[in-house]
C-alpha positions as CSV (number, residue, x, y, z in Angstrom):
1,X,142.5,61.9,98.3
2,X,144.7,61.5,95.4
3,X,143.8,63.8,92.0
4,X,145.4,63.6,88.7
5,X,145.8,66.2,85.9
6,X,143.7,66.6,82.8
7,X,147.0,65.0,81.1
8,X,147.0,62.1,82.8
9,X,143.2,61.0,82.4
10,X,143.4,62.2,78.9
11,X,146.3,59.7,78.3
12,X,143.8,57.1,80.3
13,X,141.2,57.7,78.1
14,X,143.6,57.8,74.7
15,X,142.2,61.7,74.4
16,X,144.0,65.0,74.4
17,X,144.5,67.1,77.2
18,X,142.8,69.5,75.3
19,X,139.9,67.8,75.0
20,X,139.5,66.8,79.2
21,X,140.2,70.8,79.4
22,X,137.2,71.3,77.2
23,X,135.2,69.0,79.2
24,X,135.9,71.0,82.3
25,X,135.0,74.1,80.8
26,X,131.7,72.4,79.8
27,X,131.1,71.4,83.1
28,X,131.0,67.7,82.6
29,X,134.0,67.8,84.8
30,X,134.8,68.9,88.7
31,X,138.5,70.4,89.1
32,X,140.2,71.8,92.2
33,X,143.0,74.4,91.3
34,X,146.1,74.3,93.1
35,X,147.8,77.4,93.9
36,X,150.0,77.5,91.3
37,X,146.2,77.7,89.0
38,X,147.0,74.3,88.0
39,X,144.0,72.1,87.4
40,X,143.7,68.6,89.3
41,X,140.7,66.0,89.0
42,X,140.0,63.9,92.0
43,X,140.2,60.3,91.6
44,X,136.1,60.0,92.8
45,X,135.6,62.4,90.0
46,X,137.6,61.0,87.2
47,X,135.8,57.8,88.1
48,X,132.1,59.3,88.1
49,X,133.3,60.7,84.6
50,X,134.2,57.8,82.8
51,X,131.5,55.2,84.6
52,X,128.6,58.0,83.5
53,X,129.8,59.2,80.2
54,X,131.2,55.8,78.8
55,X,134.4,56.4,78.4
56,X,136.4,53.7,76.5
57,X,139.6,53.3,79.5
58,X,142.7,52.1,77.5
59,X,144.9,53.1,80.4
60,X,143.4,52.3,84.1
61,X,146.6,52.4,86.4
62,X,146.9,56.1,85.2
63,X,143.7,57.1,86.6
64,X,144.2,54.4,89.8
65,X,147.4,53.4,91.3
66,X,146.8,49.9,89.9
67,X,149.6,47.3,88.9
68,X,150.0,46.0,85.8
69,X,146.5,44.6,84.7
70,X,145.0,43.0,81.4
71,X,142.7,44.5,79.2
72,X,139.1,44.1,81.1
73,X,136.6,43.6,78.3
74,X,133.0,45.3,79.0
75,X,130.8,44.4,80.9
76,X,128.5,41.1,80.4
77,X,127.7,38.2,81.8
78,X,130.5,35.7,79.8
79,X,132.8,38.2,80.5
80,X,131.9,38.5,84.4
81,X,132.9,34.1,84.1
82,X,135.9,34.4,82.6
83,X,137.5,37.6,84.7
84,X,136.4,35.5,87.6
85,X,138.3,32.5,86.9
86,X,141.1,34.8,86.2
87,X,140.5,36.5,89.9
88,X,140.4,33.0,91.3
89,X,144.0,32.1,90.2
90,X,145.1,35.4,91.7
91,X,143.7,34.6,94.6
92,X,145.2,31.2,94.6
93,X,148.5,32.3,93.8
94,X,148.4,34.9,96.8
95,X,148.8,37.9,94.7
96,X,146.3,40.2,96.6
97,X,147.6,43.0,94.8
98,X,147.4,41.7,91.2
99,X,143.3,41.0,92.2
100,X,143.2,43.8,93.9
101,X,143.8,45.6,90.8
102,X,141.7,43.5,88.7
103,X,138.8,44.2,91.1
104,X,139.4,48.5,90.7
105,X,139.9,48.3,86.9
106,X,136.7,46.6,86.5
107,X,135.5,49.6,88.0
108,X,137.1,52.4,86.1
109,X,136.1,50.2,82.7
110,X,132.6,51.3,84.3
111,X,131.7,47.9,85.4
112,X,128.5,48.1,87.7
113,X,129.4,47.5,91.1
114,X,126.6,45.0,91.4
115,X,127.7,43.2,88.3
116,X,131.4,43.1,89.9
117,X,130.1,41.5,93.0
118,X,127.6,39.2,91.4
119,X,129.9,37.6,89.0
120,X,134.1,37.9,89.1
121,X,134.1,38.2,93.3
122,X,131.5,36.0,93.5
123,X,132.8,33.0,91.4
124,X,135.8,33.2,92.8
125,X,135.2,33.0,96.3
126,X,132.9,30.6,95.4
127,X,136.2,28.3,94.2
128,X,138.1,29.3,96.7
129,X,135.8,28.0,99.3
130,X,135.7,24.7,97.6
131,X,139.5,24.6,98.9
132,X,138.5,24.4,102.2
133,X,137.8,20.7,102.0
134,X,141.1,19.7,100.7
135,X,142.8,20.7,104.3
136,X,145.1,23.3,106.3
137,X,146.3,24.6,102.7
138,X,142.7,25.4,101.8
139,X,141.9,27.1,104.8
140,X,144.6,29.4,104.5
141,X,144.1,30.5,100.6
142,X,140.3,30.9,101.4
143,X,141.4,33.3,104.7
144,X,143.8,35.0,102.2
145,X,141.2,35.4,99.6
146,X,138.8,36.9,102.0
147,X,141.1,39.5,102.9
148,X,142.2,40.7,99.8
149,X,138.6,40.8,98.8
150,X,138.0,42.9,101.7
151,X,140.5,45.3,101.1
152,X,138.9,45.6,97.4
153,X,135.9,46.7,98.5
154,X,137.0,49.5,100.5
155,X,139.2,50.4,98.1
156,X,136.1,50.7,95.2
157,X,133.7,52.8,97.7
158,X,136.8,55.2,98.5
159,X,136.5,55.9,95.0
160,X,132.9,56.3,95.0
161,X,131.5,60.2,94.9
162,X,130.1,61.1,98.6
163,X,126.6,61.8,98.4
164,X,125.1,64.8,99.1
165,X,123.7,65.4,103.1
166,X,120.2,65.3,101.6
167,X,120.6,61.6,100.0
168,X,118.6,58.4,101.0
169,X,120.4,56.3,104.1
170,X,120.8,52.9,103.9
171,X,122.1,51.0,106.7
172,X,122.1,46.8,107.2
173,X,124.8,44.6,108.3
174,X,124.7,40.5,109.4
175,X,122.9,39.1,112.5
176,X,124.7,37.6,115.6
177,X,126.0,34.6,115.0
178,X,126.6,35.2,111.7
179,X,130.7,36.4,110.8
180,X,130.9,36.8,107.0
181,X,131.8,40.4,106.1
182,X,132.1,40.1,102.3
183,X,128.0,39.6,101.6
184,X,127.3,43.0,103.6
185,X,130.5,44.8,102.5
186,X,129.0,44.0,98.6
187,X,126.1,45.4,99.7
188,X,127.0,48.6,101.2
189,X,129.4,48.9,98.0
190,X,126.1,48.9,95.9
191,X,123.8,51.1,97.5
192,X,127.1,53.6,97.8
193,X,127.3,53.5,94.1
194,X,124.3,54.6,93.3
195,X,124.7,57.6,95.7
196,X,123.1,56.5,99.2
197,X,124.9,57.3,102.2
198,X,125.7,53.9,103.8
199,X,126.3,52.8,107.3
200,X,127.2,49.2,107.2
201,X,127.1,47.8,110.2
202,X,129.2,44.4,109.3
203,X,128.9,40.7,110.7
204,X,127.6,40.0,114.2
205,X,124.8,42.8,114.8
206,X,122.6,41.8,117.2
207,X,118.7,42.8,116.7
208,X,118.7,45.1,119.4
209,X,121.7,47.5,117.9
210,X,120.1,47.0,114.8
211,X,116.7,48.6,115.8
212,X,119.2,51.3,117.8
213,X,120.5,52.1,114.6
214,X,116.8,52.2,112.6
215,X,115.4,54.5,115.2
216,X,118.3,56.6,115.1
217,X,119.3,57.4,111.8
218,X,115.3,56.3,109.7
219,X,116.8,54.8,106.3
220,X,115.2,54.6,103.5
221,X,116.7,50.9,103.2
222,X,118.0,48.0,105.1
223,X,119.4,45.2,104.5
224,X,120.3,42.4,106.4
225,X,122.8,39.7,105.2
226,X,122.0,35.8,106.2
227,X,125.1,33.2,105.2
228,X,124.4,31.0,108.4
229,X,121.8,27.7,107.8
230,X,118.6,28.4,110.0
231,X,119.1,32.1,110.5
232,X,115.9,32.7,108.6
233,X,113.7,30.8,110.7
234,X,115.5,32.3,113.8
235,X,115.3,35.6,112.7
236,X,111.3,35.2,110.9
237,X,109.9,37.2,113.8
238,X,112.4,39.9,113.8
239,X,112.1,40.5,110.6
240,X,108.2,40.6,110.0
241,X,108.5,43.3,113.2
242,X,111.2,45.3,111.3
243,X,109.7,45.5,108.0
244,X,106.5,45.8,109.4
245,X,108.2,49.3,111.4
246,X,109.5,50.4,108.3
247,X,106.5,50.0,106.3
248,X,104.8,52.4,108.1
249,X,107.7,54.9,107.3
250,X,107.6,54.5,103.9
251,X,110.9,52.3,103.9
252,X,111.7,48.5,103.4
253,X,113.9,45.7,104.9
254,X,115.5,43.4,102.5
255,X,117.2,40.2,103.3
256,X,119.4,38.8,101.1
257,X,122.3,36.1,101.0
258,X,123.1,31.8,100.5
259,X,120.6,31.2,103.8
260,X,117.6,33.6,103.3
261,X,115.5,30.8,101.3
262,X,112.6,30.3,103.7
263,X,111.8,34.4,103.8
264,X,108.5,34.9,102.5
265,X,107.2,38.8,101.0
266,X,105.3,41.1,103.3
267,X,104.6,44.3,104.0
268,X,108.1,46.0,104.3
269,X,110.4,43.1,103.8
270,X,111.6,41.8,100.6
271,X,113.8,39.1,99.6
272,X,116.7,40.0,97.4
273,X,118.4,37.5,95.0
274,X,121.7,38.9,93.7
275,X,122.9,42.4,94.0
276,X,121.6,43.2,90.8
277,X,118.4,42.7,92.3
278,X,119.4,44.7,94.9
279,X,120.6,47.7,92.9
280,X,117.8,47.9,90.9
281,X,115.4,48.3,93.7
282,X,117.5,51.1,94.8
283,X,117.6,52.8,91.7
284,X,114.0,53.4,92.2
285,X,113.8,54.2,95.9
286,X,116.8,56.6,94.5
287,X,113.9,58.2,91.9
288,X,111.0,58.4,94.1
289,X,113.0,60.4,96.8
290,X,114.8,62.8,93.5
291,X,111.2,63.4,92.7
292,X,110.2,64.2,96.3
């Protein structure tokens, strides 16, 4: 993983390197030294820094290796509409790595991941699918879109601290016949966030793997992605059975996504509305297991 020096997210910030040295000292700050004695931050932990302290970021590409990118204004929910229409004509134009590094400086200007998927991805793609009845051309920019979405995601939870072997697991995917990656990918990006380790599972997972993977690793949360028409009604039994297993183990299955409408509440199995939604659940799963 890439690291930078105390001078480099001190000119990120607009600070001294005097003052991210102090911070280390204080402990607010991780360092590795190199063997010259040199101290170097890790990109994970330059990022937990600013997102949990506050940190104004005048400078982003010095923290990530991000092209040229606008000032990103904080976080709200005007603000989420108009940095996605600016995403969209990124995406339009086919310039996955000016979105790319819109998408990461949302992040290091402490953006919450939910907020990030919930509004600027999710307007876009939502106008870039709109393309896809205009013809071949549409296709392709939607297919295009998708990917560079895709890599964006990846390239937040790389940047995400890894959790500590005694977190809360969260595991959850899409059902068979069901191929979109983004929904679940947001999802796992969430949960990551707010320190779970993640297995995602991605598009396609039949119910049988899926119970595979319950039994074997017990989360704490699953989630289960549903973007095809009917695929609640299809799945209704599977799910009662799931949430019903987890109930008994103290966990919960939530659904989520465009087709999950006709899910009803019960015991273990809850229906999710945005990632907000989604996050702040976890946040107090998160709190119940710190205070076991």
């Amino acid at each position: 993983m890439k690291h930078v020096s105390p001078r480099d997210l001190g000119r990120a910030l607009g600070v001294s390197e005097s003052s991210v040295k102090r911070w280390v000292d204080d402990g607010l700050l991780a360092v590795m030294r190199t063997p010259g004695g040199h101290r170097r931050i890790s990109l994970a932990e330059a990022v937990r820094f600013v997102r949990e302290s506050g940190a104004r970021v005048v400078r982003p590409e010095v923290i990530v290796s991000l092209g040229p990118t606008p000032p990103v204004a904080a976080y709200d929910a005007a603000a989420g509409r108009e940095v996605g229409e600016r995403l969209s004509a990124l995406l339009e134009e086919d310039d996955g790595a000016a979105a790319r590094a819109l998408v990461l400086a949302l992040l290091v200007a402490g953006w919450p991941v939910a907020g990030i998927c919930d509004g600027p991805i999710r307007l876009a793609l939502e106008r870039i699918g709109a393309l896809w009845q205009h013809g071949p051309q549409g296709i392709v920019v939607e297919h295009r879109a998708t990917e560079t979405c895709v890599r964006a995601l990846s390239e937040m939870r790389a940047l995400f601290v890894t959790p500590p072997a005694d977190a809360p697991l969260a595991l959850g995917g899409a059902p068979s016949g069901d191929p979109y990656v983004i929904p679940t990918m947001m999802a796992a990006a969430v949960l990551a966030d707010l320190g779970y380790r993640v297995h995602d599972l991605g598009p396609e997972v039949p119910v049988p793997a899926l119970q595979h993977a319950i039994d074997h690793y017990r989360p704490a949360i699953v989630w289960l992605s549903l973007s095809v028409a009917g695929a609640d009604a299809v799945l209704a039994p599977a799910m009662a059975a799931f949430g019903a297993q987890l109930a008994r183990r103290g966990a919960t299955l939530v659904v989520g996504g465009r087709c999950s409408g006709g899910v009803a509440p019960a015991p273990g199995l809850l229906r999710m509305h945005s990632m907000a939604e989604l996050a702040a659940f976890a946040r107090g799963v998160r709190s119940v297991h710190r205070a076991d």
